[in-house]
PyMOL Python script that loads the backbone (N, CA, C, O; Angstrom):
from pymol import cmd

cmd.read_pdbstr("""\
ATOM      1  N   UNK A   1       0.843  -1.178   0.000  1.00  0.00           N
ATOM      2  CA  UNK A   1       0.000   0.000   0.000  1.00  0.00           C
ATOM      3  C   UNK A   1       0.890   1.244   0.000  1.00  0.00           C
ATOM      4  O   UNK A   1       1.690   1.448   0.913  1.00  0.00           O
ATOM      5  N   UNK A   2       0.770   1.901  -0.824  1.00  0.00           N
ATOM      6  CA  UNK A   2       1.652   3.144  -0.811  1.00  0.00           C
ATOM      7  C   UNK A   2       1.553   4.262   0.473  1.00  0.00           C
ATOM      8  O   UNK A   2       0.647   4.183   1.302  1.00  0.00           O
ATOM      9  N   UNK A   3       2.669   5.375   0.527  1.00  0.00           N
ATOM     10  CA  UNK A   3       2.458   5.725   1.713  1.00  0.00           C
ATOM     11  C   UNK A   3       2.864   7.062   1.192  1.00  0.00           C
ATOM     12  O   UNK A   3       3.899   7.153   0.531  1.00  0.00           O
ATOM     13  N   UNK A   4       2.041   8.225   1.468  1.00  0.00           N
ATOM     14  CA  UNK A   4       2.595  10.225   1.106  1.00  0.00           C
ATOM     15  C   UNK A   4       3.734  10.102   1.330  1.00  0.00           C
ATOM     16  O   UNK A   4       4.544  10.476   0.482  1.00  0.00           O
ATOM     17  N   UNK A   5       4.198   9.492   2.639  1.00  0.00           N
ATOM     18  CA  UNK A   5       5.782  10.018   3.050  1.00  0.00           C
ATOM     19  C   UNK A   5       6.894   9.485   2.178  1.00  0.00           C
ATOM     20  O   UNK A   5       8.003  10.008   2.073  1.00  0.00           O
ATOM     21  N   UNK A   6       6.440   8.273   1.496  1.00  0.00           N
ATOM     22  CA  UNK A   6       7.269   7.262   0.836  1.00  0.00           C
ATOM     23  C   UNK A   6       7.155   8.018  -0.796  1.00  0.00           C
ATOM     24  O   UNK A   6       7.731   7.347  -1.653  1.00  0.00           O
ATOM     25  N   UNK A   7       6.721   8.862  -1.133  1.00  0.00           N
ATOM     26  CA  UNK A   7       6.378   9.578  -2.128  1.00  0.00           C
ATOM     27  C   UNK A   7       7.718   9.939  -2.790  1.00  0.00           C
ATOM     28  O   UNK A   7       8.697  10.306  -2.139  1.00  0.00           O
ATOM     29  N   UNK A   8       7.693   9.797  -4.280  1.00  0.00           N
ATOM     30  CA  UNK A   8       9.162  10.235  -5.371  1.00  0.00           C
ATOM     31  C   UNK A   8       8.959  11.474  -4.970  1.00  0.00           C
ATOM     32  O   UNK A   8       7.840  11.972  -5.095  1.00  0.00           O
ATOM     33  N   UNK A   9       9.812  12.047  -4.525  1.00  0.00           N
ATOM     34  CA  UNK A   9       9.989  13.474  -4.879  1.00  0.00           C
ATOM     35  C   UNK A   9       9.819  14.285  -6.538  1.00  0.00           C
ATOM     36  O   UNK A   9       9.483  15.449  -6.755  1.00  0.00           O
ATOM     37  N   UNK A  10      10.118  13.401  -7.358  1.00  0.00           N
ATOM     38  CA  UNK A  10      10.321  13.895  -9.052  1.00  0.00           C
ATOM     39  C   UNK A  10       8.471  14.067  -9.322  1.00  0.00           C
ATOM     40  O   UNK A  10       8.115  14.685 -10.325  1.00  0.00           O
ATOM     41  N   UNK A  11       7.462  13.518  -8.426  1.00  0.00           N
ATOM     42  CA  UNK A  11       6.161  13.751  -8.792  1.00  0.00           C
ATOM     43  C   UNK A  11       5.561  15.308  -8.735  1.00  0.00           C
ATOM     44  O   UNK A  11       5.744  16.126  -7.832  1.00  0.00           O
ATOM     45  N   UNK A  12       4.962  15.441  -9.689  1.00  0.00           N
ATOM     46  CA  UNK A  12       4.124  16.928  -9.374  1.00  0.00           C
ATOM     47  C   UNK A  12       3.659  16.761  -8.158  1.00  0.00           C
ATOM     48  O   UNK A  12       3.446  15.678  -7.614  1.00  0.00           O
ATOM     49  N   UNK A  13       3.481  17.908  -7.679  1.00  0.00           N
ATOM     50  CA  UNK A  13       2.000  17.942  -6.537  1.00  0.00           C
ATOM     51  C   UNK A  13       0.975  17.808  -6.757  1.00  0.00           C
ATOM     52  O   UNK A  13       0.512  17.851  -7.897  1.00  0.00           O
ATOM     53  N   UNK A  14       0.312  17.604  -5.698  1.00  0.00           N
ATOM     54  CA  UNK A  14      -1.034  16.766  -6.277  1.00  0.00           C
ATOM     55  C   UNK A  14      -1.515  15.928  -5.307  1.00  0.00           C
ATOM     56  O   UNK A  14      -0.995  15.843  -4.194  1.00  0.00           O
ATOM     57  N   UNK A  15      -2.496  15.290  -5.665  1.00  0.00           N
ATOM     58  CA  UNK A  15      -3.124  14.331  -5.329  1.00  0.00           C
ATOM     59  C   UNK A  15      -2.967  12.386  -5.579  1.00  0.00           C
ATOM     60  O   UNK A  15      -3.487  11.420  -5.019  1.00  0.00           O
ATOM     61  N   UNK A  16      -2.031  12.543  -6.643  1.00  0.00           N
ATOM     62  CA  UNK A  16      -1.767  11.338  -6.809  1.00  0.00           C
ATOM     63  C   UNK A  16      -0.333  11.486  -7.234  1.00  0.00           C
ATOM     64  O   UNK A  16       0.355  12.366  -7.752  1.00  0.00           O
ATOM     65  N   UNK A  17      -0.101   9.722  -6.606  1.00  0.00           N
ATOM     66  CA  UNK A  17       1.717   9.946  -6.488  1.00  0.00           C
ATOM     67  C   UNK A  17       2.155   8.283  -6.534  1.00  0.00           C
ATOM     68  O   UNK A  17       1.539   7.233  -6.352  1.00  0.00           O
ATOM     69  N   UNK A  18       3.556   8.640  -6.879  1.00  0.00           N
ATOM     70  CA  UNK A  18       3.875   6.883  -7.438  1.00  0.00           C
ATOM     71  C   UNK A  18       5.098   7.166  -5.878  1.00  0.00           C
ATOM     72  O   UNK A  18       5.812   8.165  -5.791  1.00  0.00           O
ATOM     73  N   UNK A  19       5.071   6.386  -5.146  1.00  0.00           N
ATOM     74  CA  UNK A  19       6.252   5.885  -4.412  1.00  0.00           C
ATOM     75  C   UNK A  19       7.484   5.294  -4.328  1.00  0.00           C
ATOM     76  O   UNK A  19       7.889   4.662  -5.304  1.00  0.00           O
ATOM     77  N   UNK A  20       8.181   5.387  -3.299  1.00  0.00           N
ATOM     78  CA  UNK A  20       9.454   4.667  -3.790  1.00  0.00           C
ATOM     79  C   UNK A  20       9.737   2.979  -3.858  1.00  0.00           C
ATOM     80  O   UNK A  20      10.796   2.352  -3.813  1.00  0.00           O
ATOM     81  N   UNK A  21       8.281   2.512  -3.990  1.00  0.00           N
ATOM     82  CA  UNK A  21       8.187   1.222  -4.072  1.00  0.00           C
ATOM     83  C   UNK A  21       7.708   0.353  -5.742  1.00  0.00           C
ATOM     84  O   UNK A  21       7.479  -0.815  -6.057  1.00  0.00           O
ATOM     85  N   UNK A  22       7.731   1.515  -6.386  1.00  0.00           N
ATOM     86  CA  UNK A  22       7.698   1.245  -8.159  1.00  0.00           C
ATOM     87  C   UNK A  22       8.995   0.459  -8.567  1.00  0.00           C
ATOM     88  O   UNK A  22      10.209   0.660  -8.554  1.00  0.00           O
ATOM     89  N   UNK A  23       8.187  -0.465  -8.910  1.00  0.00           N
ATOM     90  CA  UNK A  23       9.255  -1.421  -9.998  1.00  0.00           C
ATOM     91  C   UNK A  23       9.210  -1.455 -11.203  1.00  0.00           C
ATOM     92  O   UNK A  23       9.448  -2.522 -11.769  1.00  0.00           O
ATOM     93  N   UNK A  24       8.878  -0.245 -11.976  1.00  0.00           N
ATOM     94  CA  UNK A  24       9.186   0.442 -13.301  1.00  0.00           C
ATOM     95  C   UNK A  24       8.513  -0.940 -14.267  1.00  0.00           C
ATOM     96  O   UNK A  24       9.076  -1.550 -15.176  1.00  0.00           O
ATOM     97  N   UNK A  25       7.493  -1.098 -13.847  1.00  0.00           N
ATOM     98  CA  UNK A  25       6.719  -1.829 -15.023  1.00  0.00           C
ATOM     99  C   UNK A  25       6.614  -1.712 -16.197  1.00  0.00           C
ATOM    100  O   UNK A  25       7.085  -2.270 -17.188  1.00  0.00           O
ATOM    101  N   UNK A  26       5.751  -0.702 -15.939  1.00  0.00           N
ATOM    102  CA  UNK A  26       5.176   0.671 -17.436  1.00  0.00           C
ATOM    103  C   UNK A  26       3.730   0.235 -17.462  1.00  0.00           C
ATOM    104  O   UNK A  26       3.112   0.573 -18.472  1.00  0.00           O
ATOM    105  N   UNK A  27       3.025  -0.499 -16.483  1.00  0.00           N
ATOM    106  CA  UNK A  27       1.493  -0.527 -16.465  1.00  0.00           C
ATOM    107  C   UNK A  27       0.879   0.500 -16.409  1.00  0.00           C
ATOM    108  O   UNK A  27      -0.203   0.587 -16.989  1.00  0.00           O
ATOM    109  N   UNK A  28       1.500   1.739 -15.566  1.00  0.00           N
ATOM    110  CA  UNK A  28       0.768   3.186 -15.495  1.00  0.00           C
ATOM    111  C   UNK A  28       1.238   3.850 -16.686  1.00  0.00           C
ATOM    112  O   UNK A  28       0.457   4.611 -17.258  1.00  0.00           O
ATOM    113  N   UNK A  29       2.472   3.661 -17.173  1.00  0.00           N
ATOM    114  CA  UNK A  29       2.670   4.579 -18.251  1.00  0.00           C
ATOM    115  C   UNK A  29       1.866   4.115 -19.638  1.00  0.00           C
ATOM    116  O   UNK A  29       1.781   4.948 -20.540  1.00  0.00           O
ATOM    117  N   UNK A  30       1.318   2.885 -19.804  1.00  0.00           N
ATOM    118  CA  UNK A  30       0.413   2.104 -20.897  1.00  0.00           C
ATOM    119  C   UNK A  30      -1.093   2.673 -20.641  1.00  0.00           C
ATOM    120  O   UNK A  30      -1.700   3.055 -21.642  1.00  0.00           O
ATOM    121  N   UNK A  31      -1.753   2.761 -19.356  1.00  0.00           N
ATOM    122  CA  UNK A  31      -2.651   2.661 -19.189  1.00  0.00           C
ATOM    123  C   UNK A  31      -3.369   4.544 -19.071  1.00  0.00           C
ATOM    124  O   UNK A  31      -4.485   4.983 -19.350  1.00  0.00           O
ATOM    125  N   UNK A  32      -2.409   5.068 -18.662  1.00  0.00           N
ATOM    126  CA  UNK A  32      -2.503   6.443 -18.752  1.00  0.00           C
ATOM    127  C   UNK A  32      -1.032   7.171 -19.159  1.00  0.00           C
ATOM    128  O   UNK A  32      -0.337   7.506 -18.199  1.00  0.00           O
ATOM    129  N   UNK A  33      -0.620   7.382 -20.224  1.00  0.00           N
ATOM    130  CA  UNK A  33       0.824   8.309 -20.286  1.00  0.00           C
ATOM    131  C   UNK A  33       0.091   9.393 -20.110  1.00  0.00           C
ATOM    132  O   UNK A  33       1.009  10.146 -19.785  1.00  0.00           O
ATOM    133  N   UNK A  34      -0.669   9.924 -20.082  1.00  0.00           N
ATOM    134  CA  UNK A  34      -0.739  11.630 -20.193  1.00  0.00           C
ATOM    135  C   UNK A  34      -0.779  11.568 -18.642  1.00  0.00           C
ATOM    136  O   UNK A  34      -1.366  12.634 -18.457  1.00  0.00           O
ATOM    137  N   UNK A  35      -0.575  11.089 -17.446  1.00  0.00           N
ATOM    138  CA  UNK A  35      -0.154  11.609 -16.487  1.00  0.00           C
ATOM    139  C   UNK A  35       1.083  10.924 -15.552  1.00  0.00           C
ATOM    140  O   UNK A  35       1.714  11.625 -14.761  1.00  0.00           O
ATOM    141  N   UNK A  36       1.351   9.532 -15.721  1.00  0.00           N
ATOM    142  CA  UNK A  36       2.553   9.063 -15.664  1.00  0.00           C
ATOM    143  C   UNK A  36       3.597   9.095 -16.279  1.00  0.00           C
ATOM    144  O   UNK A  36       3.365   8.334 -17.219  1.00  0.00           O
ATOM    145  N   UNK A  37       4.908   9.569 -16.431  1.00  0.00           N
ATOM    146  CA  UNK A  37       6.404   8.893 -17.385  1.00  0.00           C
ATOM    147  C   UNK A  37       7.186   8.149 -16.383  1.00  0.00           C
ATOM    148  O   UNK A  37       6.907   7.773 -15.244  1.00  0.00           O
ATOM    149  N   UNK A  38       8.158   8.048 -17.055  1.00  0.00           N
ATOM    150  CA  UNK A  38       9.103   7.570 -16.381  1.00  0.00           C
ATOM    151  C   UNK A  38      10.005   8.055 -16.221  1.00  0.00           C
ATOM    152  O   UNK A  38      10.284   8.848 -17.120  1.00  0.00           O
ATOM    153  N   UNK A  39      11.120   7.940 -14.972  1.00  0.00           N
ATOM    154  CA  UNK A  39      11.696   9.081 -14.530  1.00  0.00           C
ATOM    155  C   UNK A  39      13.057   8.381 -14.997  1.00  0.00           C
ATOM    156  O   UNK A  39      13.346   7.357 -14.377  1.00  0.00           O
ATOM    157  N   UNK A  40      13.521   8.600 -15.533  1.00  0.00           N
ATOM    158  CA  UNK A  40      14.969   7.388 -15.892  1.00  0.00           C
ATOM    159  C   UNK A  40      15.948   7.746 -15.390  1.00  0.00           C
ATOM    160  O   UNK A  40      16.819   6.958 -15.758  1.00  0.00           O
ATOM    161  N   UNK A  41      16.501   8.720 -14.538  1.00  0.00           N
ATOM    162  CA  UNK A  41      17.464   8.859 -13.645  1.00  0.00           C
ATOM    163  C   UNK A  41      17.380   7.936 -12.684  1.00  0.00           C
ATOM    164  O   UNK A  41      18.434   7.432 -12.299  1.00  0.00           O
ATOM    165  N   UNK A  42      16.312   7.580 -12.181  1.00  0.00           N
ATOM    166  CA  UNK A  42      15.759   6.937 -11.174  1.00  0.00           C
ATOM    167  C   UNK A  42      15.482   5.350 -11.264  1.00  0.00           C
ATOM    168  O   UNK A  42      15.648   4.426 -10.467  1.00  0.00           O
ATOM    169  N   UNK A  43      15.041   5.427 -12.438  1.00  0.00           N
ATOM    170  CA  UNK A  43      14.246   4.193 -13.072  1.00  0.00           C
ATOM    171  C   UNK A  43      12.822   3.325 -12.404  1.00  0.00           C
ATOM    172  O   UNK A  43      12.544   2.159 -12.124  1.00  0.00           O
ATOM    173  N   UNK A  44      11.966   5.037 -12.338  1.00  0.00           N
ATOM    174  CA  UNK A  44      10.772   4.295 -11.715  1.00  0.00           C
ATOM    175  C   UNK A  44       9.775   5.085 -12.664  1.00  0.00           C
ATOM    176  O   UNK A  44      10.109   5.501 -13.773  1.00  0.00           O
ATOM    177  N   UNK A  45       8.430   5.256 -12.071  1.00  0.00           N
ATOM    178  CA  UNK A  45       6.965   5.608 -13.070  1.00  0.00           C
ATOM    179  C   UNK A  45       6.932   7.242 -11.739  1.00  0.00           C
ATOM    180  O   UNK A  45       7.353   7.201 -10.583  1.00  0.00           O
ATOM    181  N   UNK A  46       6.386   8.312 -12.350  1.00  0.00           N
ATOM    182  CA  UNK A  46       6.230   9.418 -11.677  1.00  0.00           C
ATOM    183  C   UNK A  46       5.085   9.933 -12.401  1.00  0.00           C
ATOM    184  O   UNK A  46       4.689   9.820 -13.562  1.00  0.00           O
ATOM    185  N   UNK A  47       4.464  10.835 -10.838  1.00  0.00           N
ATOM    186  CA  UNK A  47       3.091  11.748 -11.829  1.00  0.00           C
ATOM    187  C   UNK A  47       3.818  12.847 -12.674  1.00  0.00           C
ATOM    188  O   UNK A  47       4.728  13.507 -12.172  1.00  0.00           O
ATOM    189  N   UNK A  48       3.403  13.035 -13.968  1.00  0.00           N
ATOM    190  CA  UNK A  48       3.802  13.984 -14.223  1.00  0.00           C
ATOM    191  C   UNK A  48       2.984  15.292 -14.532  1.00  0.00           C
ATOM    192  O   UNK A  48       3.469  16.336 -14.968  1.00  0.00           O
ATOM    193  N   UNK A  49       1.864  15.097 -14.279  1.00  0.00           N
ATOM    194  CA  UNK A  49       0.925  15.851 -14.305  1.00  0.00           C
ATOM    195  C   UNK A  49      -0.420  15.257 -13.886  1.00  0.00           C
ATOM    196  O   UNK A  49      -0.725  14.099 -14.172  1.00  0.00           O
ATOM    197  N   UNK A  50      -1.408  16.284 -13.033  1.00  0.00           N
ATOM    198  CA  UNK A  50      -2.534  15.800 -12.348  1.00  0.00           C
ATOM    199  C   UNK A  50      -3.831  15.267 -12.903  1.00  0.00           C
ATOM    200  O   UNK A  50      -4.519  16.258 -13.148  1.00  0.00           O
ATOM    201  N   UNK A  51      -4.422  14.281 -13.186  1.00  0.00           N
ATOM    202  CA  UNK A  51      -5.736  14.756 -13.546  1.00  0.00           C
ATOM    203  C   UNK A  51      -6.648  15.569 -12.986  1.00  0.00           C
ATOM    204  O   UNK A  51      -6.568  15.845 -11.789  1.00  0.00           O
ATOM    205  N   UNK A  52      -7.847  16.166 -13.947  1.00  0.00           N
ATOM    206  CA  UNK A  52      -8.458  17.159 -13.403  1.00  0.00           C
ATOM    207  C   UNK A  52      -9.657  17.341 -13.835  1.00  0.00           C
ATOM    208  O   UNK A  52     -10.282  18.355 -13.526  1.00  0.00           O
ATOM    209  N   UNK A  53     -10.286  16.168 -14.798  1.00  0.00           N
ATOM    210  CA  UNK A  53     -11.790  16.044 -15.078  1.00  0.00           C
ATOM    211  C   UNK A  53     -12.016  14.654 -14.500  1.00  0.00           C
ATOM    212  O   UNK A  53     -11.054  13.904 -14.337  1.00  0.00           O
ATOM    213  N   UNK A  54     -13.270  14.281 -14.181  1.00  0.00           N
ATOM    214  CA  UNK A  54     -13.666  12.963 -13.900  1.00  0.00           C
ATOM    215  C   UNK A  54     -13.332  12.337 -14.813  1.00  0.00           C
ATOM    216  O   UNK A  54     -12.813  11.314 -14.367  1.00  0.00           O
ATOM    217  N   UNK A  55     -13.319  12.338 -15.877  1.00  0.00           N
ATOM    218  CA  UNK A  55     -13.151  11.138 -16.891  1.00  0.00           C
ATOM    219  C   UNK A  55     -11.379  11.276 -16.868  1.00  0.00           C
ATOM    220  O   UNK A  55     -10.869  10.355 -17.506  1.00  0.00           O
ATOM    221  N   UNK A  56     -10.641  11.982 -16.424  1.00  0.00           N
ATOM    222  CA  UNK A  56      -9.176  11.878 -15.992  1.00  0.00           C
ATOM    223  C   UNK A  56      -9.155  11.010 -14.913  1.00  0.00           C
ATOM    224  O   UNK A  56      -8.942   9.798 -14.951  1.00  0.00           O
ATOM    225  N   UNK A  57      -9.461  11.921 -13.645  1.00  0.00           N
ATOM    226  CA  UNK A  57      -9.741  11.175 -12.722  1.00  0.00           C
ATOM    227  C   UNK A  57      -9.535   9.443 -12.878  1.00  0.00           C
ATOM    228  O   UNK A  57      -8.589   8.752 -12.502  1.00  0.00           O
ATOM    229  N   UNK A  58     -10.874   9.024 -13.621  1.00  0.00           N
ATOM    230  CA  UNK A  58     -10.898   7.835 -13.716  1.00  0.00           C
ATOM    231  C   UNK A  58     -10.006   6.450 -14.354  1.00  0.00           C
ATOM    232  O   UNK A  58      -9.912   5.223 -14.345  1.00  0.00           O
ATOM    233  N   UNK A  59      -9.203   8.314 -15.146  1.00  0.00           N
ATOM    234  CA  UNK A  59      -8.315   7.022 -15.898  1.00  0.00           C
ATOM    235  C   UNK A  59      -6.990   7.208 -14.884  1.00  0.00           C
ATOM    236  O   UNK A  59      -6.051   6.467 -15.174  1.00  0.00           O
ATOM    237  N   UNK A  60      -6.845   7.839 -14.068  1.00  0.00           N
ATOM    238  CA  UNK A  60      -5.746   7.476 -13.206  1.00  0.00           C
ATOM    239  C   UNK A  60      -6.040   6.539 -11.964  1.00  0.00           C
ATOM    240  O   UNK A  60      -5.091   5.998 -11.396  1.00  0.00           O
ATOM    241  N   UNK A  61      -7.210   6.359 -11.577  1.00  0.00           N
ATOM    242  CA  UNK A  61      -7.803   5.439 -10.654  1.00  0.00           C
ATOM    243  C   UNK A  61      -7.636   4.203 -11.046  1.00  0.00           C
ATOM    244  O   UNK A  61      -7.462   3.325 -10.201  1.00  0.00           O
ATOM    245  N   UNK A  62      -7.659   3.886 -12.523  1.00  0.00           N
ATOM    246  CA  UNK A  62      -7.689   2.437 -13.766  1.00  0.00           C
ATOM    247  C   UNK A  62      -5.953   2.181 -13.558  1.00  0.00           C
ATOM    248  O   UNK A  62      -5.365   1.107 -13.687  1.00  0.00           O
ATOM    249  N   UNK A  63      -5.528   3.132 -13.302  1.00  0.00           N
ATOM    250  CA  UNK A  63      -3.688   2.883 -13.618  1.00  0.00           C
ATOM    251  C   UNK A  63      -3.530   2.732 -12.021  1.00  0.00           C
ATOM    252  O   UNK A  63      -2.715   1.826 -11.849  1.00  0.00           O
ATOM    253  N   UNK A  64      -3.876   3.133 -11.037  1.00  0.00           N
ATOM    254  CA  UNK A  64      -3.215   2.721  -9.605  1.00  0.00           C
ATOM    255  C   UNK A  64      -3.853   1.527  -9.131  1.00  0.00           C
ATOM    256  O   UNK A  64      -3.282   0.784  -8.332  1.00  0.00           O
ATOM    257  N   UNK A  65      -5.393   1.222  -9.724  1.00  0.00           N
ATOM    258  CA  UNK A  65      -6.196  -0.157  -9.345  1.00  0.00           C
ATOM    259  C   UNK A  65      -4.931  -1.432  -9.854  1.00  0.00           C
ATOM    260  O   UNK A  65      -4.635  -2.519  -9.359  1.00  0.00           O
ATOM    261  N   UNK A  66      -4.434  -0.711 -11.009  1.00  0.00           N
ATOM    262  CA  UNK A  66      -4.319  -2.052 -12.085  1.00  0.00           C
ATOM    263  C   UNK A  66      -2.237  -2.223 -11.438  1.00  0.00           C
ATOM    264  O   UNK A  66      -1.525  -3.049 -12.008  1.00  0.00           O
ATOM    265  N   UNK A  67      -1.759  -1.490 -10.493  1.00  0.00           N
ATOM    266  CA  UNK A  67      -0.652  -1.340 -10.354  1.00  0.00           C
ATOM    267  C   UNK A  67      -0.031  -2.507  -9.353  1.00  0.00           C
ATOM    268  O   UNK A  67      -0.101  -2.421  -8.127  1.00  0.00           O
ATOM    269  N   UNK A  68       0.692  -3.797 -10.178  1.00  0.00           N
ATOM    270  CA  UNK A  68       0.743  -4.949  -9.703  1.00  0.00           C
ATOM    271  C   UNK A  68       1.732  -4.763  -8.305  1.00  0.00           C
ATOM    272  O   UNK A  68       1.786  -5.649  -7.451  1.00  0.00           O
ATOM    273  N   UNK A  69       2.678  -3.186  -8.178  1.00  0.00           N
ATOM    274  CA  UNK A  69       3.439  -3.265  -7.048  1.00  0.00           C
ATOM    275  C   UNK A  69       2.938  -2.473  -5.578  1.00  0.00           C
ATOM    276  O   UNK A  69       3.497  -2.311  -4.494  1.00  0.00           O
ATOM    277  N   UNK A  70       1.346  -1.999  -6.229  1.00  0.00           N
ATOM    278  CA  UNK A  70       0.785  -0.999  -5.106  1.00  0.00           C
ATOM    279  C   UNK A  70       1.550   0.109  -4.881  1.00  0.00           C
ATOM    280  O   UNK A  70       1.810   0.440  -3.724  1.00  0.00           O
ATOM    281  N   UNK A  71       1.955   0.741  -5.836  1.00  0.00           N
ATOM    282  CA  UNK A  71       2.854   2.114  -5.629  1.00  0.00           C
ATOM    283  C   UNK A  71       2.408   3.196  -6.056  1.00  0.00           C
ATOM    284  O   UNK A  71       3.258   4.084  -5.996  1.00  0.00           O
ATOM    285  N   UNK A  72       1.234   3.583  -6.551  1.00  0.00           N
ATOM    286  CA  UNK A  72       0.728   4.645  -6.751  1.00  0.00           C
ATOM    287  C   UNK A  72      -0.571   4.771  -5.788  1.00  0.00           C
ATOM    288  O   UNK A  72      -1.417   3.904  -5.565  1.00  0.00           O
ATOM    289  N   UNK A  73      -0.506   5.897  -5.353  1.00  0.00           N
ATOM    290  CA  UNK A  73      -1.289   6.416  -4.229  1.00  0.00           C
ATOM    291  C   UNK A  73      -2.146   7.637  -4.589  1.00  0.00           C
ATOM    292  O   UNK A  73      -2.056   8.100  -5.726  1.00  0.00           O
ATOM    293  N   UNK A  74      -2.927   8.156  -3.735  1.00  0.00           N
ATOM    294  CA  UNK A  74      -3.622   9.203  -3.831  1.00  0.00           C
ATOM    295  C   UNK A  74      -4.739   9.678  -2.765  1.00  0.00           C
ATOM    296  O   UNK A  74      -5.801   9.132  -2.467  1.00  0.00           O
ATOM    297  N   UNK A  75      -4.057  11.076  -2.206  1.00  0.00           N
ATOM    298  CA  UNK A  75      -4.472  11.320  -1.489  1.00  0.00           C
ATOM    299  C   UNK A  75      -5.614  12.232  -1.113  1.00  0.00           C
ATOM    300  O   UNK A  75      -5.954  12.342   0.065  1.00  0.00           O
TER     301      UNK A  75
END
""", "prot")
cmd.dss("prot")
cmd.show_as("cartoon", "prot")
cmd.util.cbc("prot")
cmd.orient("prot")
């Protein structure tokens, strides 16, 4: 279960956030790129921008449901 404090720093602010427990799948970056990349200094998945309509919303809810390491959060 992800945790705020455990939070990438490289994420926007916001409400939703990938942790330092990403094992650089690319399930969030497949399932939504317009708000996940990947941070490759790092080599993990980061928000890179927030959603901000429900039908966003939902597609970032579809990418942290579907996230086999539980590392994206939202608070």
């Amino acid at each position: 279960m992800p945790h705020p404090l455990d939070r990438n720093p490289e994420n926007v602010s916001g409400s939703f956030y990938v942790d330092n427990t990403c094992i650089d799948c690319d399930q969030c970056r497949d399932h939504a790129p317009q708000f996940f990349t990947r941070w490759d200094e790092g080599g993990y998945s980061i928000v890179h921008t927030q959603p901000v309509t429900e039908e966003e919303i939902a597609q970032a809810i579809e990418a942290m449901e579907g996230c086999p390491s539980e590392s994206i959060g939202r608070e």
